[in-house]
Structures are given as structure tokens and as C-alpha cells.
C-alpha positions in Angstrom: -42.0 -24.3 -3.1 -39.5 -22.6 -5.9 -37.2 -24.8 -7.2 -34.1 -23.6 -8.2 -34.1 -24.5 -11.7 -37.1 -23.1 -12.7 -36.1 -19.5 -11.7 -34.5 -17.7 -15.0 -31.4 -16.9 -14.5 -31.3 -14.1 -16.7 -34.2 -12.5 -15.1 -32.0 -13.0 -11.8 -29.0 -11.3 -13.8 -31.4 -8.6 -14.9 -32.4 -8.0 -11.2 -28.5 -8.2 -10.0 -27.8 -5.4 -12.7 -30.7 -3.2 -11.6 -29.2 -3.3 -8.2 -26.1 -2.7 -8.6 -27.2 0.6 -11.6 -29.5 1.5 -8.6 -32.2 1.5 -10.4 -34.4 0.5 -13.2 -33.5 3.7 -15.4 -29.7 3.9 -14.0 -29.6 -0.2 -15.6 -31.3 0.9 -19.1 -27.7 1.7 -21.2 -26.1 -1.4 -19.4 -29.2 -3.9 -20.1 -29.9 -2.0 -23.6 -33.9 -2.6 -23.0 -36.2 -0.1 -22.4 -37.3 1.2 -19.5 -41.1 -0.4 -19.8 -39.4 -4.3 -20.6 -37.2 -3.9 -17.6 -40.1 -3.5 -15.5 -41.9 -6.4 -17.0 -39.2 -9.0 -16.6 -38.7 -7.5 -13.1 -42.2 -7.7 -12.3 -42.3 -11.3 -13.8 -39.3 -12.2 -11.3 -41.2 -11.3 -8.5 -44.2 -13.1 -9.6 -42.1 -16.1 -9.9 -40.6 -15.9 -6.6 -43.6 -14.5 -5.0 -41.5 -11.8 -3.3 -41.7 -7.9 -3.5 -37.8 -7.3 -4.4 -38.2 -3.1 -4.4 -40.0 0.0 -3.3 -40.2 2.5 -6.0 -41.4 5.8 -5.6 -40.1 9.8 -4.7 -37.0 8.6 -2.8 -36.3 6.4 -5.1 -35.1 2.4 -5.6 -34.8 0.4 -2.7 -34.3 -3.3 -1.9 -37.2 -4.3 0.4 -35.4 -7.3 2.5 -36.8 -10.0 0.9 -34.7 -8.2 -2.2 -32.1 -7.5 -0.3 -31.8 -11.6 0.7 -32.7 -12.6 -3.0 -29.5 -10.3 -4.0 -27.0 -11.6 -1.9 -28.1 -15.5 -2.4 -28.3 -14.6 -6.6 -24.6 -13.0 -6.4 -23.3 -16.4 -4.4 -25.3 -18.3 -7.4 -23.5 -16.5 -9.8 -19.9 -16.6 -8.0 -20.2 -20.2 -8.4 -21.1 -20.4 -11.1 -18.1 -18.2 -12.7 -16.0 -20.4 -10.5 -17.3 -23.7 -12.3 -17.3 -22.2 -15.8 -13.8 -21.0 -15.0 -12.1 -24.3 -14.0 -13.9 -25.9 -16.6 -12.1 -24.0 -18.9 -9.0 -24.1 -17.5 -9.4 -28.1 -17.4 -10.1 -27.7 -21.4 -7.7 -24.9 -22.1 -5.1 -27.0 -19.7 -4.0 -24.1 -17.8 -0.4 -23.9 -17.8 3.0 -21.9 -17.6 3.8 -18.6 -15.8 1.6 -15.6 -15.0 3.4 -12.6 -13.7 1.8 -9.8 -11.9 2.9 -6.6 -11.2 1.3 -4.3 -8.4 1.4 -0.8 -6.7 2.2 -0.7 -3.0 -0.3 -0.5 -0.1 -3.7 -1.6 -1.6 -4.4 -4.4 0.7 -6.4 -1.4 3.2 -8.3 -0.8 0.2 -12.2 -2.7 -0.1 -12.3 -1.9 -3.5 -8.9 -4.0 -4.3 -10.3 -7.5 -3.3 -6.9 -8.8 -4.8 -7.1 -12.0 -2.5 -10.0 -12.8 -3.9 -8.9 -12.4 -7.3 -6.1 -15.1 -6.3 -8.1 -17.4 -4.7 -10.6 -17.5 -8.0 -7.4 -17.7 -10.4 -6.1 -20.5 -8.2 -8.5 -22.4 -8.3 -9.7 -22.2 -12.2 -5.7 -22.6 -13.1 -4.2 -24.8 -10.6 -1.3 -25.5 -13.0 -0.3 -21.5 -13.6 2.4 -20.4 -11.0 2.2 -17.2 -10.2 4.8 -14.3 -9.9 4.3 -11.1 -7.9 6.2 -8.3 -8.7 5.5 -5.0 -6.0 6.7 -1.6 -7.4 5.4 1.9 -8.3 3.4 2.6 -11.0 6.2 3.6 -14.1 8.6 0.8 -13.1 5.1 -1.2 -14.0 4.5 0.2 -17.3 8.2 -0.2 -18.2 8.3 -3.8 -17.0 4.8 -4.7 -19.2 6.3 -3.1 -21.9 9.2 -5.0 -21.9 7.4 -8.3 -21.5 9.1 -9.2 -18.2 5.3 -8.6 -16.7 2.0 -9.6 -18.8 -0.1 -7.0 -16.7 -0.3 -4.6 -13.9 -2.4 -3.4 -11.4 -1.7 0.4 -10.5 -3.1 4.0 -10.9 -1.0 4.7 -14.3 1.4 8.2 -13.9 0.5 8.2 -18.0 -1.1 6.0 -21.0 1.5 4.1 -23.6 -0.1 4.1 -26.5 1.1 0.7 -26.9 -0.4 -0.8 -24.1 -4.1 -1.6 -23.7 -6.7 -0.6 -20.5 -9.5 -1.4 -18.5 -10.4 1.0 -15.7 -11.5 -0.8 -12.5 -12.7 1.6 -9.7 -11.6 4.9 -8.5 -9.1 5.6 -5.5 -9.5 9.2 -3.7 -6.3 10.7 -2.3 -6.5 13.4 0.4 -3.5 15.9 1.5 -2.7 15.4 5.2 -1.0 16.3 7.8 -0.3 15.0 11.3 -0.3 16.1 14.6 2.8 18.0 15.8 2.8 20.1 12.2 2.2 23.6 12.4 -1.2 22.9 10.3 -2.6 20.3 12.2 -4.3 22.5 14.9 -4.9 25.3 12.9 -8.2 26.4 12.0 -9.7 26.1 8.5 -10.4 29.4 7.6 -6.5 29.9 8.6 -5.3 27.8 5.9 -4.8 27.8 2.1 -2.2 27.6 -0.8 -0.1 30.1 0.1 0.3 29.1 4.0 0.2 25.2 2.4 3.2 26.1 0.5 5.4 27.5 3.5 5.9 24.0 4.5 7.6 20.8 4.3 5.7 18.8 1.2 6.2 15.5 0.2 6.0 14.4 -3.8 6.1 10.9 -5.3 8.6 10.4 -8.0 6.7 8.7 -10.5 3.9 11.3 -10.7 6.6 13.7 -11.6 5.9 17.3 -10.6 1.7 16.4 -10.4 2.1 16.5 -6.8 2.9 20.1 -6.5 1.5 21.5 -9.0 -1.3 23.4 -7.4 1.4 25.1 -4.8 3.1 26.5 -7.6 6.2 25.3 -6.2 9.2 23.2 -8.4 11.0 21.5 -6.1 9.7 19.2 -3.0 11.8 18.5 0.5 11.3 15.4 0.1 10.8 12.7 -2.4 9.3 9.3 -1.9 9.1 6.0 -4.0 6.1 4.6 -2.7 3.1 5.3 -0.2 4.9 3.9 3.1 7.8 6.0 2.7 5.1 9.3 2.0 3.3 8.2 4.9 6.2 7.9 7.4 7.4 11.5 6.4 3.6 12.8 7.0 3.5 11.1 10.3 6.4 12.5 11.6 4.5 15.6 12.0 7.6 17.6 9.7 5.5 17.1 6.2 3.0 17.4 4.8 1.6 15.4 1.4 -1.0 12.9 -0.1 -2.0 9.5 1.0 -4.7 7.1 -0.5 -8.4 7.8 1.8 -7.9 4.1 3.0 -4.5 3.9 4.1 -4.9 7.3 6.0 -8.1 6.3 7.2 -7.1 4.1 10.4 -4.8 7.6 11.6 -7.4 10.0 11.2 -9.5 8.0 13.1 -6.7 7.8 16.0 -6.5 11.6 16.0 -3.1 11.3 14.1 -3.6 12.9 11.1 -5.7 15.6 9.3 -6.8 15.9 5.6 -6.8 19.3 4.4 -9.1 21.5 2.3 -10.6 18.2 0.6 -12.7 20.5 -1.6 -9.4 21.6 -2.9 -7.0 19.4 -3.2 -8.4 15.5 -2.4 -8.8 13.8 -6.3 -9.5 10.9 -7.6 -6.8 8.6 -9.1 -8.2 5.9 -11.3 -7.1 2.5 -11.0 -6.4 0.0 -14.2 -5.5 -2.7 -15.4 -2.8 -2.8 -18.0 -1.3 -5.1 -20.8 0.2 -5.6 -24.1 -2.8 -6.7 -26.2 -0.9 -8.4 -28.8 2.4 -10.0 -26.5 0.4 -11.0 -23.6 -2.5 -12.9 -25.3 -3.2 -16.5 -24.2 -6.0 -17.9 -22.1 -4.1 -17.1 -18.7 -4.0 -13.7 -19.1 -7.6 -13.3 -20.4 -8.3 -15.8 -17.1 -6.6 -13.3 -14.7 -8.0 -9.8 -16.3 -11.6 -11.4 -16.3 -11.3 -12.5 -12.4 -9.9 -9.3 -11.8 -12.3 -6.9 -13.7 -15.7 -9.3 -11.7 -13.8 -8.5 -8.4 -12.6 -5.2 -8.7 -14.9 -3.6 -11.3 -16.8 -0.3 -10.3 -20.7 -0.3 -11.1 -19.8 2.8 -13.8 -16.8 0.9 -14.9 -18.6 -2.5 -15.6 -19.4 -1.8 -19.3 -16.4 0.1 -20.2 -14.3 -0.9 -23.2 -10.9 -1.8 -23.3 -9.1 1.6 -23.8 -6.5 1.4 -26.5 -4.3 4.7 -27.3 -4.0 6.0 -30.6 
């Protein structure tokens, strides 16, 4: 019988990182080992736990089950043990004070924004902090981390201060839709393109400037919106048409309510980041909160990234 403790963690950290790459070579530049060590840690993990963890061959890396199982109990392992090392330091560090927050609208639809769990962690490690939440779009963010009234936000940035520092977490995509009872909805895609696009009603956000319309060519919107839910009411009322996050539109393309257009075309991806004043905003509650954050919201290609600090 395998007891716990004589399992090596790294190798189990090893394996997690191999999963999560999707493979042995995609984990090489994140592990910094070579291809042929990788393989012989791996293969002396499986010895150890007498389990085949992967198939290898032509189509690729894939968990076997028994993997699959040794992956999910090794990332619960290694949540608890964050969580321990986490309120052990905030116990040491004596946690204290005022953390303020500031986030972008409509990101609780999103899997890859596991905010609530990011709270929950921070709670618990830093019982003492209290916490302030600040909801608005993504330049009212900036200017409030600038000016010290927040110590981070959470947002897909409109543009980089070069005073500010980065870390990317994950990627959203943003489709242009329609909904039913606009003149596109029902029409068929071969029938559509910029030029009809532009005949319409368009919505644009105000903090991406002119971004939004760019691609029609055209200066001026019908309408401008703030945030997401006031984009998505206008779409939905079948008299616009403009961009909404893949999640949040999700649920109404399902219902038969909307319609993303040419998403060769015009869907993108906006990236996501966390951002901060490097120099104002350091103290051990901060570097508390961007950790938890980065572990719960970090892409796989984003995981190794450096902070990104403008010139």
C-alpha cells in the first residue's frame, strides 16, 4: 500500500505540469529539463505508484484513468496545501488592513474567472483583511489604480500605463451578434458582410474608444454603452447589433435568441489582466491576492509569463 508521504511531490508537480502543457514536450520550456529526464522522473512516478498515468503515441498524450484519478487527487493535494502555506503566512505576516479590488462587469458567466474562489482562498489565508469591491469598466479601473484609491484590478485593459505593472491571466473571446427580430438574424451567410454590417444599428463601448467600429469604417455608433449589460440589452432588442463576451452570449444563442456573425471575421480575443502599481501597492496583501488570483485564473500558456512592466 502507497503511503502518502513517500510519494515525491515534485515528481507529482512534474506530472501536474505535463498535464496541464499536454504533454511531455509542450511541458519542456515550463519544467526547463530535457525531454529524455522528464520521461524518466515520469516513468519513476509511475513505478512508484504502480499505475500507467498516459498513453503516448501518434495521437498523442493522453491520461489513461488511473492518470486521470491521480490528477485530480494531486491538484486537491496541492490546493491544500497552498491553502495551509497561505494562512500560515498570513498568521506570520499578521494579515491586516484594507484590500480594495476593482472589477469589469459581467464575468461571473465566465469558467475561466473563478473570482469566488479567489475570495474564498484570500478569506481564509487573511481573515483580518477587509475587503472592498469596486465594479466599473476597464479605464475608470486603470484611473482608480493609478491614483491609489484601488491596489489592483481585474479587467481586459482598453491600453497599458506605463506606470502600472501586468500579469496576463487567460483570454476572453468576443463575438458580434445579433438577435432575432434584426434584419440580419435570418439572413443567410453568404448574404452578409461589412458593407451590409455597416447599414445598421451598431453598438460601441466607450472605453474601447473607436476599437469597436473600426473594421466598418464607420466614426460614429447609434449607440454607446458603459458596460456589457447595457450592450446586451440594446443587441437583444433586435434594433442593434454589437459585441458581447462568448459566455455571456452563450445562454441566448442557445435559446435561439441571438446570432454571432462572421466569427472568422470579426470574433477576437481580449486578454484579461491583472493590474497594479508595483512600487504603491506593495505589502504582503497584495502579493496574497495577485498569487490566489494568478493559481485560479491563470491560463496553461499564461502560467510562466513575467510580470509585464511598460517602458
Amino acid at each position: 500500500m502507497i503511503q502518502l508521504e513517500t510519494v515525491d511531490l515534485r515528481l507529482l508537480r512534474l506530472f501536474m505540469t505535463i498535464v496541464e502543457a499536454g504533454g511531455f514536450s509542450a511541458a519542456q520550456s515550463e519544467l526547463n529539463l530535457s525531454l529524455s529526464t522528464i520521461s524518466t522522473h515520469f516513468a519513476d512516478l509511475e513505478t512508484r505508484l504502480g499505475l500507467r498515468l498516459c498513453r503516448r503515441g501518434r495521437s498523442g498524450f493522453q491520461l489513461t484513468p488511473e492518470g486521470q484519478a491521480v490528477y485530480d487527487e494531486a491538484r486537491r493535494v496541492f490546493d491544500t496545501l497552498e491553502r495551509f502555506r497561505g494562512r500560515v503566512r498570513g498568521l506570520r505576516e499578521r494579515l491586516t488592513g484594507t484590500l480594495a479590488v476593482g472589477l469589469v462587469d459581467n464575468t461571473l458567466t465566465d469558467p475561466r474567472a473563478p473570482l469566488e474562489r479567489v475570495f474564498a482562498r484570500f478569506t481564509e489565508a487573511a481573515p483580518e483583511v477587509s475587503l472592498i469591491i469596486n465594479v466599473r469598466p476597464p479605464n475608470e479601473l486603470l484611473r482608480d489604480v493609478i491614483g491609489g484609491q484601488l491596489q489592483l484590478a481585474i479587467a481586459s485593459f482598453p491600453r497599458i500605463v506605463p506606470s502600472l505593472s501586468y500579469q496576463d491571466l487567460y483570454n476572453e473571446t468576443i463575438h458580434f451578434c445579433v438577435a432575432d427580430g434584426h434584419p440580419l438574424f435570418t439572413l443567410p451567410d453568404e448574404a452578409i458582410d461589412l458593407d451590409e454590417i455597416r447599414r445598421y444599428r451598431l453598438v460601441a463601448r466607450s472605453y474601447w474608444g473607436s476599437r469597436d467600429l473600426k473594421i466598418f469604417a464607420i466614426s460614429t455608433p447609434k449607440a454607446t454603452v458603459s458596460d456589457m449589460e447595457g450592450a446586451a440589452r440594446l443587441i437583444l432588442s433586435g434594433a442593434y447589433a454589437g459585441y458581447l463576451p462568448d459566455h455571456y452570449a452563450a445562454p441566448y444563442v442557445k435559446a435561439g435568441r441571438l446570432r454571432i456573425l462572421l466569427p472568422k471575421i470579426l470574433s477576437y480575443q481580449a486578454p484579461f489582466q491583472v493590474a497594479f502599481d508595483a512600487n504603491r501597492s506593495k505589502s504582503p496583501v497584495v502579493d496574497l491576492f495577485i498569487a490566489l488570483t494568478r493559481e485560479e485564473m491563470t491560463a496553461p500558456e499564461f502560467r510562466s509569463a513575467p510580470v509585464v512592466r511598460p517602458a
